[in-house]
N, C-alpha and C positions, 0 to 999 in steps of 0.2 A: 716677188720676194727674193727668189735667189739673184737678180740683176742687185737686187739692192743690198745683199752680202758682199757681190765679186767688186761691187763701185763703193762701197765701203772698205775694203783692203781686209775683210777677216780671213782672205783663203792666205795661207804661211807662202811669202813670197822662195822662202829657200827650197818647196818642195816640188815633187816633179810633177806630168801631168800627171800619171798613175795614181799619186795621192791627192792629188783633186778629184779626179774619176769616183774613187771608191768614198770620198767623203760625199759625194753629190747623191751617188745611187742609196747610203743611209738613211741622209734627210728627205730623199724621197720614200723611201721606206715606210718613214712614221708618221709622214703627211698620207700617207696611200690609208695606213692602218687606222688614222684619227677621223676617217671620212666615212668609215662603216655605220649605219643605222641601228638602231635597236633591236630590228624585225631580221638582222642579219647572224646577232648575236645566238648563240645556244642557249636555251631555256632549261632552267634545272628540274630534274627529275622530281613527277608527283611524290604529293607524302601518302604512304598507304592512314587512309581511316576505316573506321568504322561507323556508321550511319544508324538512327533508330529514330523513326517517329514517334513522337508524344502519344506516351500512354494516357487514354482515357480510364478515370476509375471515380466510380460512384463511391460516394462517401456519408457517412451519418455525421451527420449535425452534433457537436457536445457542447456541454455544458462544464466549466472550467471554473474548478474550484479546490481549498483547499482547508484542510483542518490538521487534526490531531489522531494520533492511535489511540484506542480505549481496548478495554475488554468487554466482550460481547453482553454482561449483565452486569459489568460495574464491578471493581472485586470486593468481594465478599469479607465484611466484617464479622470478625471472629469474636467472640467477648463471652468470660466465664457467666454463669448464670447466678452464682452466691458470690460473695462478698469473703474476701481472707488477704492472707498472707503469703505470695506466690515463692515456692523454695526451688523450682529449676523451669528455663525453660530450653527449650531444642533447638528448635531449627534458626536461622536468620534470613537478611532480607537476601533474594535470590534463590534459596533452597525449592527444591520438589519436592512437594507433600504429596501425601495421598491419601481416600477416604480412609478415617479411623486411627489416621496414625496421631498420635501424641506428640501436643504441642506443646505444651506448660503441662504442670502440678503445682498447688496450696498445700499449707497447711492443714492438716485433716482432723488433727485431735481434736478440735470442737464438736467437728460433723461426726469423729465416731462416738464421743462421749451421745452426743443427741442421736443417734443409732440407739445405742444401748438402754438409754432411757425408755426411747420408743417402744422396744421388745421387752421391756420390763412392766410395761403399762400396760403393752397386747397380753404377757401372760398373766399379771390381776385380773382382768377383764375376760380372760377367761376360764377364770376360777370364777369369777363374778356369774358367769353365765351357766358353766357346766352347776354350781348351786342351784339359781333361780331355775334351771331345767328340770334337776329332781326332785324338785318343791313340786316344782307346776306338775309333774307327770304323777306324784304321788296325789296333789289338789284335785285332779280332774278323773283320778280312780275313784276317791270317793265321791265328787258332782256326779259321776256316770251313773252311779247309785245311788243317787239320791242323799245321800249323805252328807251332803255340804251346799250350801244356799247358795244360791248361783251369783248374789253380791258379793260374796266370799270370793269366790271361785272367779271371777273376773279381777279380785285384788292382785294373784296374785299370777296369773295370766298376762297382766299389763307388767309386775315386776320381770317377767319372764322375757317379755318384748324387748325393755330396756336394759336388759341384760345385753342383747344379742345385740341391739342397738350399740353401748359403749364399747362393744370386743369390736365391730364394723370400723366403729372411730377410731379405735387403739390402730387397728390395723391398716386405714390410709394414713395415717399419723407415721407409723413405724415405716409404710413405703416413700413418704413426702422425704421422710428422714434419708432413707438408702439412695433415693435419686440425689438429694444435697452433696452427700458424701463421694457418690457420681460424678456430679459436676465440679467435684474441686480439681479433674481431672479434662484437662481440655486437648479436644481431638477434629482435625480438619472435618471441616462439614462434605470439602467436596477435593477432588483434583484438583492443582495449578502450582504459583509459586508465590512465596510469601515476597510480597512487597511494603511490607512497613511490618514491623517486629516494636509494639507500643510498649509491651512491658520487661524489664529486667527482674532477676532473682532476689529478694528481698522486698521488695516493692509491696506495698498493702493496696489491693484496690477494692472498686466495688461492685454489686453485681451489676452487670450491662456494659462495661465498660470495655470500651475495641480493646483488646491485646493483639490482635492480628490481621492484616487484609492481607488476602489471596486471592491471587486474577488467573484465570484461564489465558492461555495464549493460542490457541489453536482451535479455531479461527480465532481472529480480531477483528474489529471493526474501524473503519475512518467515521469519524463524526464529524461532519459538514457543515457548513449552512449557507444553502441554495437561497439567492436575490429571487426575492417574488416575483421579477420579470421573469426566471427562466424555469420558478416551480413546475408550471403548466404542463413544462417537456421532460418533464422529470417522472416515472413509477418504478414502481417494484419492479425487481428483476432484468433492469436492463443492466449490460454490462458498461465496467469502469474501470480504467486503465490508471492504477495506482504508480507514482512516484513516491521513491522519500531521500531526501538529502542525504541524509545521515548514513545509506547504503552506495554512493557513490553514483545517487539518480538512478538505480536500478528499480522498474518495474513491475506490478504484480496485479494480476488481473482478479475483481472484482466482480461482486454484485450489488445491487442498491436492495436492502433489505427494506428500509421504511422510512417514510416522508410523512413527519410530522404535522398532524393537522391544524396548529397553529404558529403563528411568528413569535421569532424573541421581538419585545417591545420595544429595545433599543437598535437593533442590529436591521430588523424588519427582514431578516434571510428563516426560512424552515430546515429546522435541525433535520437531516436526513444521513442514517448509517450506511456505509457502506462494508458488507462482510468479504473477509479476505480469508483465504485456507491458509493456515502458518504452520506446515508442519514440523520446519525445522528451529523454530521457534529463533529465526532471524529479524523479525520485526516485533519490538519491543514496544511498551508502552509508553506513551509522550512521544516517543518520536512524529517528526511534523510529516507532512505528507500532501503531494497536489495530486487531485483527482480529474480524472476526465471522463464524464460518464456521455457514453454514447444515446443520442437519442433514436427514437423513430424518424428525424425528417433525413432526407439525404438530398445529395446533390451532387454534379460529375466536376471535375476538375482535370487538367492533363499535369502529368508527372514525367521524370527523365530520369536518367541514375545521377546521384548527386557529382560524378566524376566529370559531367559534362559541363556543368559551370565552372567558367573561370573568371577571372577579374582583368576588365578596361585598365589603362594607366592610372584612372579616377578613382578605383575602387571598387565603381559598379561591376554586379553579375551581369556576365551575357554568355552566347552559346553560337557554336557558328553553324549557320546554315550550309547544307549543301545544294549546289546550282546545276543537277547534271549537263543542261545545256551547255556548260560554261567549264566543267569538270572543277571547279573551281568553288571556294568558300568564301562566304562575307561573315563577319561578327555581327550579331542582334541584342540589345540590351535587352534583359528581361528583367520582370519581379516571381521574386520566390516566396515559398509561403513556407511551411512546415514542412516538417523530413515525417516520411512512411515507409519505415524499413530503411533498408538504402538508397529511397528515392526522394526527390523532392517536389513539391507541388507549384506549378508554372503557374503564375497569377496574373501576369500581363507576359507581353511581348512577342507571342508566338499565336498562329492561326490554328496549330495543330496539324496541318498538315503536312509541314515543313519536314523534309531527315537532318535532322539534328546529328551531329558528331558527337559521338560518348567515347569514340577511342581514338588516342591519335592527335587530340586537341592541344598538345603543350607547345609545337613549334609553329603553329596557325597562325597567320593573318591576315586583312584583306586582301583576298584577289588570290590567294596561294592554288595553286595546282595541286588537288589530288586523287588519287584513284581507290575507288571503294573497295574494301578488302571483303567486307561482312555487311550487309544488312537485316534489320530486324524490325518487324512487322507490329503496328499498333497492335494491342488485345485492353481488354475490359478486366478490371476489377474493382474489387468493394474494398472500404475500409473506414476510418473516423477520423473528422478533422471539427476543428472549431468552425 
């Protein structure tokens, strides 16, 4: 090559040998440097990781479902027991009530007028009676002696009965009457919070009629309904791990109180509650809610901390294996299943015995050099997955 530079005329005929010299030993320079191998070259320093083999952890079997919030007995319909004209009522919808406190008042002037009446009947009746008493006691002085025929004397013995007979009458008459005038007075039957307020001031209703529903919030229950395939794995008392939208997906752990022993006829699922403790009375009623109730059956699964997957150019998860023969990393596609805690559950891709990289993974790729900073040791645990 260089004969066929100098018989080409490229070396500058004006310069001396000195500047052919030092242009010759250049291009030998860069021919000398273009002729090194790979295996010549310096290899860049390992990346520190951290390694962890695939946690094994036993798991319970759930059943995944979802409904509504209620209150644990339904709430409670409030409604006057007579019949009037309501002139105030208190609290509205949201308010804390408590036993006894007053919710509404009626009109009363009917119910006292028939008070009065009633104690006006109790005191005839007994005038009625304290009479017929000193009839009969002066009657049965003389029967004692002989002095009155004992037909007589039975006459007015039976008057004396039904003396004491009608004052009896006047007098659950008079108390029918005080409880009426009672009832135009309406008072929470129990603890919670008014969630419907039916009647306004003015309003004429009648007796029976809702003016109020009150629900408990603490507990609450999720009402479900579990597909007759998974009733089977469903009792009492197992626990449920509550979701609800409406809290930002925030969680709250459950019990399954009771699994109804027939199907809805259209839906073919068993209504089954689930109670939840609500002390701070953050879960409300209607809010929606997905349940996951853990069953009896279990099964093992391996898990990694979710920091260890990363994404192919394609999208796909994978995780890089460490080769210590090799000090070196390969990428593994895997499938993932559900997060448990900070972890996630390996469904395919891995033997399980591999040391999987969880730190140190972001500048990885096939074939990388690196050297283990940390490793961490499989262990066993429990938990719930579908």
């Amino acid at each position: 090559m260089m004969l066929d530079l100098f018989s080409a005329g490229w070396w500058p005929p004006s310069r001396g040998k000195a500047w052919r010299f030092f242009i010759l030993i250049a291009v030998l320079g860069v021919f000398a440097c273009s002729d090194k191998t790979p295996e010549d070259r310096p290899l860049p320093d390992p990346i520190p990781v951290t390694v962890e083999t695939a946690r094994r952890i036993s798991q319970h079997r759930t059943v995944q479902v979802s409904g509504s919030i209620v209150s644990p007995d339904n709430p409670a319909r409030v409604a006057f027991q007579v019949a009037g004209r309501v002139l105030d009522v208190a609290p509205r919808e949201g308010d804390w009530v408590t036993v006894g406190q007053k919710l509404a008042g009626m009109d009363t002037s009917d119910y006292q007028q028939a008070v009065r009446a009633a104690e006006a009947q109790v005191a005839q009746a007994r005038i009625g009676r304290d009479r017929a008493n000193a009839e009969y006691e002066r009657m049965r002085f003389l029967y004692e002696r002989k002095s009155l025929a004992p037909n007589d004397f039975e006459k007015f013995e039976a008057q004396w009965k039904l003396a004491k007979a009608k004052l009896k009458e006047a007098r659950a008459g008079l108390a029918i009457q005080r409880k009426r005038l009672t009832d135009t007075t309406l008072c929470a039957p129990t603890n919670g919070f008014i969630t419907k307020r039916l009647v306004e001031p003015g309003q004429t209703i009648d007796a029976g009629m809702p003016a109020f529903e009150i629900a408990t919030l603490d507990p609450v229950e999720i009402k479900v309904g579990v597909p007759e395939t998974d009733v089977a794995r469903v009792r009492a008392g197992q626990k449920a791990t509550v979701g609800v939208t409406a809290l930002g997906g925030e969680t709250f752990e459950g019990t399954v109180r009771l699994i109804n022993v027939g199907a809805d006829s259209q839906t073919r699922t068993y209504m089954t509650r689930i109670l939840v403790p609500n002390v701070d009375h953050r879960l409300k009623i209607g809010m929606v809610a997905s349940v996951s109730i853990a069953t009896d059956e279990t099964y093992e699964s391996m898990t990694l901390p979710v920091g260890a997957i990363v994404r192919d150019p394609q999208g796909a998860p994978l995780v890089y294996v460490y080769f210590p023969e090799k000090n070196c990393v390969y990428g593994s596609r895997v499938t993932i299943g559900e997060m448990i805690g900070q972890r996630v559950v390996i469904r395919s891709g891995l033997s399980g015995d591999e040391q999987v990289v969880v730190a140190g993974q972001d500048k990885l790729m096939d074939g990388t050099r690196v050297t283990v900073t940390h490793e961490t040791k499989a262990v066993s645990e429990s938990g719930s997955a579908s």
